[in-house]
C-alpha positions in Angstrom: -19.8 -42.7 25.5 -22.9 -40.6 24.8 -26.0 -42.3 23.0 -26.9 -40.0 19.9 -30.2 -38.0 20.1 -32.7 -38.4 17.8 -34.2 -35.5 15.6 -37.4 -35.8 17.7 -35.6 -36.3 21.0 -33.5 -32.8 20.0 -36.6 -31.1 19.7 -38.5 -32.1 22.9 -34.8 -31.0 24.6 -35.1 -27.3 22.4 -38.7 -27.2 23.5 -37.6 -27.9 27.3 -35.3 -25.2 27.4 -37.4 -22.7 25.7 -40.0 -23.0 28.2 -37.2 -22.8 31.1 -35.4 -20.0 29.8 -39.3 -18.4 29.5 -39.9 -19.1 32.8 -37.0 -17.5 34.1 -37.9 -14.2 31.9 -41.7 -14.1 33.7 -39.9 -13.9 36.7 -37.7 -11.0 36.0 -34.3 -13.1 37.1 -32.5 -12.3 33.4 -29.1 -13.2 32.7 -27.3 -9.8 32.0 -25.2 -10.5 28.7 -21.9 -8.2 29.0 -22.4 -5.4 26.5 -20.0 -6.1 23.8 -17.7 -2.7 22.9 -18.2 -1.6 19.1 -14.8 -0.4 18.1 -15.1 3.1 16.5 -14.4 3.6 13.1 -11.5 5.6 12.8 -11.7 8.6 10.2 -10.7 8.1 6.9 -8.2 6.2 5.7 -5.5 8.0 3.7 -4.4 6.4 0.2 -1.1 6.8 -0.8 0.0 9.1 -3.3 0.2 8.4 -6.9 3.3 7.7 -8.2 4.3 9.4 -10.8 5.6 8.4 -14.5 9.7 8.7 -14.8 11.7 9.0 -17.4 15.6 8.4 -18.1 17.6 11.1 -19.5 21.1 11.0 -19.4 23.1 13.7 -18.2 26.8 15.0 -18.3 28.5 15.6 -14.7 31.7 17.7 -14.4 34.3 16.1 -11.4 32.3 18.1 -8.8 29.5 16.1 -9.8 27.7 19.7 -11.0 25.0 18.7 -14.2 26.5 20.2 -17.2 23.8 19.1 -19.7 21.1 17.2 -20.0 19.8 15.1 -23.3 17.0 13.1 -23.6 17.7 9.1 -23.6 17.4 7.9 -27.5 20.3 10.9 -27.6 22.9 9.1 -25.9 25.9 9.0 -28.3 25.6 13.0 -28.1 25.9 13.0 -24.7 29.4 10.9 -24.5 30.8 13.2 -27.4 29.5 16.2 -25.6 31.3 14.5 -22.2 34.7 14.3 -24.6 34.9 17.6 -26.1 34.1 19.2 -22.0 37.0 16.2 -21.1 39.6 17.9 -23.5 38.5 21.4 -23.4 39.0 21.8 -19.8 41.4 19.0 -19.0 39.1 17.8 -16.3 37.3 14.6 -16.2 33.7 14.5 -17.5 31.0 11.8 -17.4 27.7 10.8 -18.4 25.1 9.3 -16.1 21.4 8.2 -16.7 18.7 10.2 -14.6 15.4 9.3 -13.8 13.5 12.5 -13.7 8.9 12.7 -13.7 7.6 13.0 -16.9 5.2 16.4 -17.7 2.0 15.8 -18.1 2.2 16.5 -22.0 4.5 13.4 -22.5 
């Protein structure tokens, strides 16, 4: 088991090896660190887009799944009688989805 090394008995060993390693320097014999490699930075980092604000509407869709019409979503009681009246009229089936389409910028 190794004694422990007093503080003063540290620095006499410090001091030793400081006057080697000068020593060694006079002489010109100079341990050759390897030159560590910086990694290049790469260009700039590209931020994702900004998502943009969506809004539900709900919308009436014929059988062929074409968009009929389009209310917005406090509205949608309209929207099912508007389905019903297209349902009877034509004698096709009619139905009323919620869309999620961006908001304008003035909303």
């Amino acid at each position: 088991m190794a004694k422990r090394l007093s503080n003063r008995q540290r620095i006499e060993r410090m001091a030793e090896e400081a006057s080697i390693e000068a020593e060694d320097k006079e002489q010109g014999v100079e341990d050759k660190e390897p030159k560590t490699r910086v990694r290049k930075a790469s260009g700039s980092r590209k931020t994702a887009p900004k998502q943009k604000r969506m809004k539900l509407i709900w919308t009436v869709f014929d059988a062929n799944s074409k968009e009929i019409a389009s209310f917005p979503y406090p509205a949608k009681n309209e929207a099912e009688a508007r389905a019903a009246e297209l349902s009877e009229k034509t004698g096709k089936a009619h139905r009323v989805d919620s869309v999620r389409v961006p908001m304008g910028d003035d909303e």
